[in-house]
BALUM-691430 format. One record per residue: residue number from 1; residue in three letters; x, y, z of N, C-alpha, C in turn. Coordinates in steps of 0.2 Angstrom, whole numbers, plus 5000, padded with zeros to 4 digits. Atoms other than C-alpha are relative to their C-alpha. Last residue first. Layout:
BEGIN
R;NUM;Ala;X;Y;Z;X;Y;Z;X;Y;Z;
...
END
This chain:
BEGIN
R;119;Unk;5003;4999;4992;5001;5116;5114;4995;5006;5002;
R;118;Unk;4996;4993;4998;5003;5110;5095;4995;5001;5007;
R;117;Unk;5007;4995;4992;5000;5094;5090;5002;5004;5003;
R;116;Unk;4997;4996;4993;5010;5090;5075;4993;5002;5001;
R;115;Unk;5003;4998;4994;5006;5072;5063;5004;5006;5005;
R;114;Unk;5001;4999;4995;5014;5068;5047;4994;5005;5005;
R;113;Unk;5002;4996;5001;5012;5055;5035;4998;5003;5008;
R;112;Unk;4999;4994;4994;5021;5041;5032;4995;5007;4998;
R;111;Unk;4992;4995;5000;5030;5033;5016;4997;5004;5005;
R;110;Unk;5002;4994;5005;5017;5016;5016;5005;5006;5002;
R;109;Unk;5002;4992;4997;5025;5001;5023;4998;5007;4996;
R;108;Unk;4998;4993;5006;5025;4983;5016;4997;5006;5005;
R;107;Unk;4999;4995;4996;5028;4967;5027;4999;5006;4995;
R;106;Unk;5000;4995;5004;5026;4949;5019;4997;5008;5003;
R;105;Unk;5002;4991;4998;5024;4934;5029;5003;5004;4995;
R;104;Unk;4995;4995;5004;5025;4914;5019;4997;5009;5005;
R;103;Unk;4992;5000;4997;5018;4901;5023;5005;5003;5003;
R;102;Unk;4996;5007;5001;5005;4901;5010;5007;4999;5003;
R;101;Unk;5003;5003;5007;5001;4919;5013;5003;4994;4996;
R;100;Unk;4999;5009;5000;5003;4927;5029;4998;4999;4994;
R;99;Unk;5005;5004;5004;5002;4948;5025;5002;4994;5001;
R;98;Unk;4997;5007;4999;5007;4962;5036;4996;4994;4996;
R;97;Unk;5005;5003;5002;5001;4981;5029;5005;4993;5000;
R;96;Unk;4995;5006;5000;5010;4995;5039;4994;4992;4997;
R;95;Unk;5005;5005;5002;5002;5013;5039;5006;4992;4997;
R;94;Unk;4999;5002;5008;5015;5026;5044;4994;4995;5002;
R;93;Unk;5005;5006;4999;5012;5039;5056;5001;4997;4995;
R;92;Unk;5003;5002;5007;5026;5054;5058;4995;4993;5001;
R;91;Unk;4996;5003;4999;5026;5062;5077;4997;4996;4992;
R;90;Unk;4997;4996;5008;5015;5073;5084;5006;4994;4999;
R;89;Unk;5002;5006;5008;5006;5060;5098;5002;5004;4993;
R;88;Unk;4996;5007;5000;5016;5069;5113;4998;4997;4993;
R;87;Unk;4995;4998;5002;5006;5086;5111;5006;4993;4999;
R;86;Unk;4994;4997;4996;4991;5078;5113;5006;5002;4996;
R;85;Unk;4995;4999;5002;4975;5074;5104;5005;5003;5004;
R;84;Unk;4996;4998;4996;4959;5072;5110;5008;5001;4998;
R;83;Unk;5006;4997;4994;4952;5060;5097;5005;5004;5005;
R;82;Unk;4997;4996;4993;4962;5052;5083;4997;5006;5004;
R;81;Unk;5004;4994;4998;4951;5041;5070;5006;5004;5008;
R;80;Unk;4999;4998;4993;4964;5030;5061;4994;5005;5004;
R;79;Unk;4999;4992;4996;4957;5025;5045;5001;4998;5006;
R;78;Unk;4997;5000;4991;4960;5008;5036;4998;5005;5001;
R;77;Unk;4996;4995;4999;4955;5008;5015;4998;4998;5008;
R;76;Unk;4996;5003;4997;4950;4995;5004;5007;5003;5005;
R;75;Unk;4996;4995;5002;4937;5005;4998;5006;4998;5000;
R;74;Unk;5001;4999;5004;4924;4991;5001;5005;5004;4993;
R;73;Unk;4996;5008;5004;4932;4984;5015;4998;5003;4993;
R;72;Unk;5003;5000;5004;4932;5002;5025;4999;4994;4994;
R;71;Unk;4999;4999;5008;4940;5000;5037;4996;4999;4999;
R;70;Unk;5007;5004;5007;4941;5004;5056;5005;4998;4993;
R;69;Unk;5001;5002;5007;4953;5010;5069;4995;4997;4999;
R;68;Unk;5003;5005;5002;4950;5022;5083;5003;4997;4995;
R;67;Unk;5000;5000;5006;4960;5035;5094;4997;4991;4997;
R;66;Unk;5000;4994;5005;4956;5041;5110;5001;4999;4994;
R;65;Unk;5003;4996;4999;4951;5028;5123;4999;5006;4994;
R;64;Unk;5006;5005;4999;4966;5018;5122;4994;5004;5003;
R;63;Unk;5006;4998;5005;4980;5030;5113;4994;4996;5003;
R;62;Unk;5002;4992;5002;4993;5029;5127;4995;5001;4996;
R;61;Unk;5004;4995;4994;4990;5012;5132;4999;5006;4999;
R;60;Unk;4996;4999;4994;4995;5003;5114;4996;5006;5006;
R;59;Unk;4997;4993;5001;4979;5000;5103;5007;4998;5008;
R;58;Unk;4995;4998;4995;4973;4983;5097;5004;5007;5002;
R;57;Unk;4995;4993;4998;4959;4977;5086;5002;5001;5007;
R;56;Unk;4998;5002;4994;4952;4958;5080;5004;5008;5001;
R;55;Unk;5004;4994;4996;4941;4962;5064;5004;5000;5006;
R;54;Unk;5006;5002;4997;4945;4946;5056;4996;5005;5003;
R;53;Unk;5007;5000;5007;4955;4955;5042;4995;4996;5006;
R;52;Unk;4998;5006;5003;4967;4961;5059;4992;4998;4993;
R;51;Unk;5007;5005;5000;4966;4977;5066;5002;4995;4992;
R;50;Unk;4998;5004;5005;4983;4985;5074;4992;4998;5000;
R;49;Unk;5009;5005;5002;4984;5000;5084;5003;4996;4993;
R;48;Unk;5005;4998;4997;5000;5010;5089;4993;4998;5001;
R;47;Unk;5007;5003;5002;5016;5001;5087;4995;5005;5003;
R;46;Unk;5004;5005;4996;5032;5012;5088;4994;4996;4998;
R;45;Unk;5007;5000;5002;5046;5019;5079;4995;4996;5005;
R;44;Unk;5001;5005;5006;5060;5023;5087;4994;5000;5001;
R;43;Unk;5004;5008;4995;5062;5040;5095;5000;4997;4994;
R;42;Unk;4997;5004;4998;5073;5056;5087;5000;4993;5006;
R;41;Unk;4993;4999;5001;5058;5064;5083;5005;4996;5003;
R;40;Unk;4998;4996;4996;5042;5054;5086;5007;5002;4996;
R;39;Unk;4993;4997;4997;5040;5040;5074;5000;5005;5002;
R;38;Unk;4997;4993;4999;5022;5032;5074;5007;4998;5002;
R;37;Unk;4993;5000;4996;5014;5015;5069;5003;5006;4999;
R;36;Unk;4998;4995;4997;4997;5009;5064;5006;5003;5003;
R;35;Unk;4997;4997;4991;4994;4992;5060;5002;5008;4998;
R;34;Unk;4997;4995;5003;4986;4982;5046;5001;5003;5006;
R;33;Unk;5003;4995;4996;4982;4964;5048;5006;5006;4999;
R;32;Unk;4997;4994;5001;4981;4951;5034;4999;5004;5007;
R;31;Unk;5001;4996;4994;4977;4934;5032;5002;5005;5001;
R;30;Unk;4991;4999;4995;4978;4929;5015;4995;5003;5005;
R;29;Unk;4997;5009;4997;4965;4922;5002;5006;5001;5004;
R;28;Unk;5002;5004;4999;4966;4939;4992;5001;4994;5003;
R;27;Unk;4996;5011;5000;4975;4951;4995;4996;4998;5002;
R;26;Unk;5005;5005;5000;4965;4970;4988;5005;4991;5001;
R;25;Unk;5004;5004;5005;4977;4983;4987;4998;4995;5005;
R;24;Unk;4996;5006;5003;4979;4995;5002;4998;4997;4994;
R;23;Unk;5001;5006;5005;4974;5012;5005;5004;4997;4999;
R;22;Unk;4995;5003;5004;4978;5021;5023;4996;4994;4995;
R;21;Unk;5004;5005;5004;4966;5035;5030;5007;4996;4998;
R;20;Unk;4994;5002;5006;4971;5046;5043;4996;4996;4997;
R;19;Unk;5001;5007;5004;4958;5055;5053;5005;5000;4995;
R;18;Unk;4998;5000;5005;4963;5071;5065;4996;4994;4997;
R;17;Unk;5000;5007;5003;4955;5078;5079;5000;5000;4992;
R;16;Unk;5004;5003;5006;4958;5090;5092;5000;4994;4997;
R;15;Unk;5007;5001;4999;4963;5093;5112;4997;4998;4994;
R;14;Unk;5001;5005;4994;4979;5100;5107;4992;4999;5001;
R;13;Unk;5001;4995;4992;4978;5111;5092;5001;4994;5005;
R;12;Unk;5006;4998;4995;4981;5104;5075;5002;5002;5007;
R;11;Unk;4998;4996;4994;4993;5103;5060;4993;5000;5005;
R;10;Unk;4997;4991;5001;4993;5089;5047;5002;5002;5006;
R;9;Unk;4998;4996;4995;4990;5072;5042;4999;5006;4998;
R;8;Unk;5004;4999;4995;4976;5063;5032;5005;5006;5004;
R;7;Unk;4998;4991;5000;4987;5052;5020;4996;5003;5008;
R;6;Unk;5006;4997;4995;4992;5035;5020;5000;5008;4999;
R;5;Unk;4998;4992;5002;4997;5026;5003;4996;5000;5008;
R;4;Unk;5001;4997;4992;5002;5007;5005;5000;5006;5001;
R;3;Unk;5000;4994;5001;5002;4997;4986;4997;5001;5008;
R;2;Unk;5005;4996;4994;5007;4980;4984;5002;5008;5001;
R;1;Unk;4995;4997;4995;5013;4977;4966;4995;5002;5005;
END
């Protein structure tokens, strides 16, 4: 069974900084990229960084500069690193792991974890 935990959130100040982490299992022999994604209160979800098993990363405008992804391959874990921090980027974060695999895509989302940025 694929597994998608992220943890990490909480409460901060404006100006601070969170890290999230999201664990995945181990796909082998598949292309894979894991993405970053926020829901704001009553807003749809959005994209917010994506990095791919080649390494290839992507952030939406608003977090370019302040927030990082990596992984950890060992662990098989993603983090978010989020820098500066605004009162806008409160908002739940889920961890999203996309998988090609003989053909075939495959989407699993972990249950979130929130984010408030307080003014």
């Amino acid at each position: 069974q694929v597994q998608v935990v992220e943890s990490g959130g909480g409460l901060v100040q404006a100006g601070g900084s969170l890290r999230l982490s999201c664990v995945v299992s181990r796909i082998p022999f598949a292309m894979t990229v894991i993405g970053w994604y926020r829901q704001a209160p009553d807003k749809q979800r959005e994209w917010v960084t994506s990095l791919s098993s080649g390494g290839v990363t992507n952030y939406t405008d608003s977090v370019k500069g302040r927030f990082t992804i990596s992984r950890n391959s060992d662990e098989n874990t993603v983090y978010l690193q989020m820098n500066s921090l605004k009162p806008e980027d409160t908002a739940v974060y889920y961890c999203k792991l996309h998988i090609d695999l003989m053909e075939r895509t495959y989407d699993y989302w972990g249950q979130g974890t929130q984010v408030t940025v307080s003014s």
